[in-house]
C-alpha positions in Angstrom: 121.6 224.6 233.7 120.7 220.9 234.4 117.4 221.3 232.4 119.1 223.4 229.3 121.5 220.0 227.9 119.4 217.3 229.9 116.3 215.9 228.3 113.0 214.3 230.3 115.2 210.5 229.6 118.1 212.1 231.0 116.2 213.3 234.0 114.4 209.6 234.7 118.2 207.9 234.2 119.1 210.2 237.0 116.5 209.4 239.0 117.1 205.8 238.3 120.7 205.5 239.0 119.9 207.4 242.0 117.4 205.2 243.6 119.9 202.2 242.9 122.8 204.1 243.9 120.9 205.0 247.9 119.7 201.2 247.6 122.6 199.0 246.9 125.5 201.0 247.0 125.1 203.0 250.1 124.6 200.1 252.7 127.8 198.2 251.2 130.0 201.4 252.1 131.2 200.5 255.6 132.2 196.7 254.1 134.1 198.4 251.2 135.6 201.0 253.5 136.7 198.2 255.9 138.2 195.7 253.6 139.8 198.1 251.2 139.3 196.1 249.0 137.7 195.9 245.2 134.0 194.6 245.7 133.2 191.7 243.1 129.8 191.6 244.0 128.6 194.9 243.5 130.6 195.9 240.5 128.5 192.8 238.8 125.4 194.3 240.2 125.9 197.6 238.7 127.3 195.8 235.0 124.1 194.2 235.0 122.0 197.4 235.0 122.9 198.0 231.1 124.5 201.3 231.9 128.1 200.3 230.6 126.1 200.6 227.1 125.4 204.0 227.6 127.6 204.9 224.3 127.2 201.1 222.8 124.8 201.8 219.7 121.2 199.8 220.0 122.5 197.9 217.2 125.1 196.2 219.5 122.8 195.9 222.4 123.8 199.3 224.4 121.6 202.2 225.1 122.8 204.6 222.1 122.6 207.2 225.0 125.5 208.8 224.5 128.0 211.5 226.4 125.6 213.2 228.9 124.2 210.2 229.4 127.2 208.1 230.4 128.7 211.2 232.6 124.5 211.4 235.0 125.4 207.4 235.4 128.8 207.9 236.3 128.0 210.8 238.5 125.1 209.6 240.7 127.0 206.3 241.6 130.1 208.6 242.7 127.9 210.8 244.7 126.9 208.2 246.7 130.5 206.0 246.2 133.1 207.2 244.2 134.5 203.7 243.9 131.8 202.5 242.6 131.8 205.5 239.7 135.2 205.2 239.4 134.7 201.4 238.0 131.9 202.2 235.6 134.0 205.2 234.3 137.0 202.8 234.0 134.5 199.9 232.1 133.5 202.5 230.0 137.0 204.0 229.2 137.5 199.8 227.7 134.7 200.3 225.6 135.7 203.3 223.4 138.5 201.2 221.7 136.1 198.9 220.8 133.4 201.2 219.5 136.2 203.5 217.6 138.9 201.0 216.4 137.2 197.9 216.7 135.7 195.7 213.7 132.4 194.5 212.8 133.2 191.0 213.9 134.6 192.3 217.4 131.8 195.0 218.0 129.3 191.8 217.5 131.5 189.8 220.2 132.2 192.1 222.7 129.5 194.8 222.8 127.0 193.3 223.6 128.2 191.5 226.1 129.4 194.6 228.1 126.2 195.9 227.5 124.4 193.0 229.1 127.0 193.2 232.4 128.6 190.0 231.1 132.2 191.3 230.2 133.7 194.2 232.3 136.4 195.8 230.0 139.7 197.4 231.0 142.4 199.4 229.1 146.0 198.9 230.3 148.7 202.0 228.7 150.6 202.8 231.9 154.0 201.1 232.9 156.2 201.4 235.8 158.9 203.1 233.8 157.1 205.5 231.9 154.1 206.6 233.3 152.2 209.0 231.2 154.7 209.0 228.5 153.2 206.7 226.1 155.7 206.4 223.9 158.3 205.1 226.6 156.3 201.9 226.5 158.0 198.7 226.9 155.8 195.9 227.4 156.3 194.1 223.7 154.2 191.8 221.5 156.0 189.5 218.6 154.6 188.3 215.7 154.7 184.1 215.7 152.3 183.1 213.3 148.7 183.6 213.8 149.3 185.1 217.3 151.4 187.5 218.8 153.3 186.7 221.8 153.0 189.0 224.7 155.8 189.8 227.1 155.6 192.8 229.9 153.8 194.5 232.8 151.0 197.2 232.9 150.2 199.2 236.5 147.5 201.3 237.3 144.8 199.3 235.6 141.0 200.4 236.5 139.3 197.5 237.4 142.4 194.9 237.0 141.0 192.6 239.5 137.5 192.2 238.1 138.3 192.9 234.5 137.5 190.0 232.2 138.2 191.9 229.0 141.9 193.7 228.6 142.6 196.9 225.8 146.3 196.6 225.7 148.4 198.4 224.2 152.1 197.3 223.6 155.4 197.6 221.5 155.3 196.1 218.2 158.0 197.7 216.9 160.5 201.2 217.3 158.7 204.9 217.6 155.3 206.3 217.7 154.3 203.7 214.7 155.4 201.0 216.9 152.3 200.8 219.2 149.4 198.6 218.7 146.7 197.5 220.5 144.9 194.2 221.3 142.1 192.6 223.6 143.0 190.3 225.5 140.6 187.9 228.0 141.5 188.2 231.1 141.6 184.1 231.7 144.1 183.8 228.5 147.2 181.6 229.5 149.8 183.9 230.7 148.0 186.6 232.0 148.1 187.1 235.6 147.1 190.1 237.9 149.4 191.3 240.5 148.4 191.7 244.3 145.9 193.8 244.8 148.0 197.0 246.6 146.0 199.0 250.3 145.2 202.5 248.8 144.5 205.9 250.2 140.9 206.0 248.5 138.2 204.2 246.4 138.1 201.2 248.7 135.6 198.9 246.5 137.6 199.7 243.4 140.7 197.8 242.0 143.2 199.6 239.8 146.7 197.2 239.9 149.1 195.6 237.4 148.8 193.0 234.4 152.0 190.6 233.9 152.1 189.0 230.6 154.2 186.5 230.2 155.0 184.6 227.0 150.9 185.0 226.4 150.0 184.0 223.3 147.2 186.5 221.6 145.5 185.6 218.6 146.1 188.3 215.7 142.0 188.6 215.2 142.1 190.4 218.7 144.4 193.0 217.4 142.4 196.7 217.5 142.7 197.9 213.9 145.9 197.9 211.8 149.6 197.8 213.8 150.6 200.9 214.7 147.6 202.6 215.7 148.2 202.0 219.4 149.1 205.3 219.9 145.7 206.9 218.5 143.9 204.2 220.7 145.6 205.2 223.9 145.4 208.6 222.9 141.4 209.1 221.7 140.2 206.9 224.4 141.9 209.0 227.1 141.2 212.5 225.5 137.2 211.2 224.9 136.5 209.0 227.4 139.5 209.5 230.1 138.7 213.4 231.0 135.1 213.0 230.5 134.6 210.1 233.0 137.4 211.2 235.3 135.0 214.8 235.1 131.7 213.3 236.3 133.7 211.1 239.5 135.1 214.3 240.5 131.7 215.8 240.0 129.6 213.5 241.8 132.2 213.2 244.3 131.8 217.2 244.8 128.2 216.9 245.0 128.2 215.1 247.9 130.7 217.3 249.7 128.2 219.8 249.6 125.1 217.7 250.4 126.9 216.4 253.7 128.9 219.8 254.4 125.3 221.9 254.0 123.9 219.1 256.4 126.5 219.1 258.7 126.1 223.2 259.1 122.2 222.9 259.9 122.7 220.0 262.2 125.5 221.6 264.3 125.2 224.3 266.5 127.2 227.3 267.6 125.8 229.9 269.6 122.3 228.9 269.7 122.0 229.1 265.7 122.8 226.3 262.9 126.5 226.5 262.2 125.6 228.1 258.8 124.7 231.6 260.5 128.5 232.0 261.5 129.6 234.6 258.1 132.9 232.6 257.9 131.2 229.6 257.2 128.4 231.0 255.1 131.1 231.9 253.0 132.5 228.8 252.3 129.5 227.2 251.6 128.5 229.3 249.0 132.4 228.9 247.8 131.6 225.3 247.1 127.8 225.8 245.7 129.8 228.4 243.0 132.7 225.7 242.8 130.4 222.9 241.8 127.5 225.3 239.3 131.0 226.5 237.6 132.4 222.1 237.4 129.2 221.5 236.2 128.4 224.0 233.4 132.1 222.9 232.0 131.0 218.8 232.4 128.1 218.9 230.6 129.3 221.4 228.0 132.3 219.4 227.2 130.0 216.3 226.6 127.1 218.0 225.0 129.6 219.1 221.6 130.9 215.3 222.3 127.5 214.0 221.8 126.7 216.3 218.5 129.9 215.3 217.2 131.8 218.8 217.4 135.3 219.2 218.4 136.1 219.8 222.1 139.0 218.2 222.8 139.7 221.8 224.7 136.3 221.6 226.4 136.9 218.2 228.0 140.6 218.6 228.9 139.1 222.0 230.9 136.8 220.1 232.6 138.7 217.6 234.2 140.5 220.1 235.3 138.2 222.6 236.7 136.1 219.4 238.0 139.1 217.9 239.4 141.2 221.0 241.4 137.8 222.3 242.5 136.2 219.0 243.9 140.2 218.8 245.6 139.3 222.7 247.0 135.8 221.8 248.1 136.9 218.9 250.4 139.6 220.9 251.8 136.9 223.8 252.6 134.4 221.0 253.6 136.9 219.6 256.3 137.5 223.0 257.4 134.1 223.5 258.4 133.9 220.2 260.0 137.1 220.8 262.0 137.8 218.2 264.4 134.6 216.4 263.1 135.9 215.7 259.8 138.4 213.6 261.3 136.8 210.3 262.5 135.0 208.2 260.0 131.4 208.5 261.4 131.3 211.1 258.1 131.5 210.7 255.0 133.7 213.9 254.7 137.2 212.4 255.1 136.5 209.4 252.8 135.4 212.1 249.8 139.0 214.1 250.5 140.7 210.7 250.0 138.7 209.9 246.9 138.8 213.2 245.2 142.4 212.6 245.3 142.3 210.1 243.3 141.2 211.8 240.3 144.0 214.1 239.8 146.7 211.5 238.1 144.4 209.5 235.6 144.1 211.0 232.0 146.8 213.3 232.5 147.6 215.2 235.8 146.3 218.9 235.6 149.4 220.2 234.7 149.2 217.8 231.4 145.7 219.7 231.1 147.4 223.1 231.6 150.1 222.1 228.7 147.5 221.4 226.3 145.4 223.7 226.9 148.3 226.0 226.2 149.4 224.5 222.5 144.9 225.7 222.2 145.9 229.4 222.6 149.4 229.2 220.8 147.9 227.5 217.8 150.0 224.8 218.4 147.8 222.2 218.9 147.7 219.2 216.8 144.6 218.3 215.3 141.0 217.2 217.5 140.3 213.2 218.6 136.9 214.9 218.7 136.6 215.9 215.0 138.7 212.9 213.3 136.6 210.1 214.9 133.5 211.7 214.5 133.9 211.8 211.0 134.9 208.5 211.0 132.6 206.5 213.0 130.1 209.0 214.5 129.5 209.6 218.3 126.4 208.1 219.6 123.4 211.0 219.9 121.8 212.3 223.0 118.8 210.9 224.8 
């Protein structure tokens, strides 16, 4: 399956992200795990590799790699630290605005610069009182001038701590037409960034608030025309959301089954390797069909992405099947660990509490389930996959 979308480049970027991944990212797990904490240091490292560019066209410095290129990066670092995936899925997520809405003058400030590790980009939709509802947005920006004046608070911001580059999208005036969306440097006068909250998962990674208060934004950083903050938040989740979110989870369920498969021939039970018991043979080939099945839909959904087909049903599946099985796997894989699963010596417990973490982002899978149910009424509205192809053109495969 691997060899029938992956090319020989794809193949030596795995290999690549996978010898950096065992290298660098590995031995810094027990710090990260300890000071729950996001890690500057690393997530630097990692910018500087180039592999934020994976969808930046040549032309802007990036790689020109595309989809399937961006979801192998993604999912080797989260095989070996889902953090560490989840912040290159989240830079990555803050450069589709910019490739898709942005103009020529901010593609030739901003792109290459992400692509050389030097800016780490975030997008910031959510708010306290509205959650996924996009449209119940309050944080506002008003017109003064030559800038806009920014007033309100974003949570749940990947990479909010180490972000140097916001996509923000706020209220410029009533209704779905009233959204727009703007960059916004992270060192601009009234910007802060709230305390960074303990979590449950993803120690390494930062995802907290933005305040903005009375920060002045100049109107050259606004994304397009006003009112197309809703296509922004929209496209950039449905494109880039479910498709990075996909190759965390699948990476992250990779790794369940590399330690849980380990685990079975390195404990035994009756003179044989655990594996031998039937109960747990049959688990372990629950996760190996689990994870063929997540992957098939991953690099399906991204394959049409990359040739520019619609799939806006393909990549809302796979988050979901990548996300609720990966959640399943980790369940099963602390089953079989029993007692063991519970100290962290093993990995096992830390991939439970980061697998977790992928099921709200991009739309829970009951948002998933809705949409993919407007697909079989007929009821859906149009494809972010077809409209900005035609318009801009997705970047093509290795």
């Amino acid at each position: 399956m691997d060899g029938y979308f992956a090319s020989r480049l794809h193949h030596q970027l795995r290999a690549e992200v996978r010898r950096f991944a065992e290298r660098e990212v590995r031995p810094r797990i027990p710090a990260m795990e300890a000071a729950r904490s996001v890690h500057h240091d690393l997530s630097r490292l990692i910018a500087r590799q180039g592999w934020l560019g994976a969808t930046i066209s040549q032309g802007h410095g990036g790689m020109g790699a595309g989809h399937l290129a961006k979801t192998i990066i993604i999912e080797e670092l989260a095989r070996v630290s889902g953090a560490m995936g989840a912040m290159v899925q989240a830079s990555q997520l803050g450069v589709a605005k910019i490739v898709h809405f942005g103009n020529e003058t901010q593609k030739k400030t901003w792109l290459p610069a992400i692509a050389a590790g030097e800016c780490l980009p975030t997008i910031a939709v959510t708010e306290p009182e509205s959650g996924g509802h996009v449209l119940g947005m309050s944080a506002t920006a008003v017109r003064d001038g030559d800038d806009y004046v920014f007033n309100g608070r974003k949570v749940y911001v990947g990479n909010s701590h180490v972000g140097d580059l916001h996509g923000v999208v706020v209220r410029t005036g009533s209704g779905s037409g009233g959204l727009t969306a703007f960059l916004v440097e992270s060192d601009r006068p009234g910007v802060s960034v709230g305390d960074q909250r303990p979590t449950m998962g993803l120690h390494g990674f930062s995802f907290g608030e933005l305040h903005f208060h009375d920060c002045r934004v100049p109107a050259a950083n606004r994304l397009g025309r006003e009112g197309d903050g809703l296509a922004v938040a929209y496209s950039s989740s449905v494109l880039y959301g479910r498709a990075n979110l996909t190759a965390v989870s699948l990476g992250i369920h990779q790794a369940i089954l590399d330690e849980t498969t380990r685990f079975c021939e390195q404990r035994r039970r009756y003179g044989e390797p655990l594996h031998e018991l039937p109960s747990i043979k049959l688990k372990l080939g629950k996760l190996q069909s689990r994870l063929m099945t997540a992957r098939l839909t991953a690099y399906h959904a991204v394959h049409l992405l990359d040739a520019g087909l619609p799939c806006d049903a393909e990549l809302m599946n796979a988050k979901l099947i990548n996300v609720e099985s990966a959640i399943d796997s980790a369940r099963n894989a602390m089953e079989i660990h029993a007692a063991a699963g519970l100290f962290t010596d093993r990995p096992i417990e830390r991939y439970l509490r980061d697998a977790l973490h992928m099921f709200a982002p991009a739309g829970t899978s009951d948002i998933q389930l809705l949409r993919l149910a407007e697909v079989a009424l007929g009821t859906a509205k149009g494809q972010w996959s077809e409209r900005l192809s035609e318009v801009t053109g997705l970047e093509p495969a290795v």
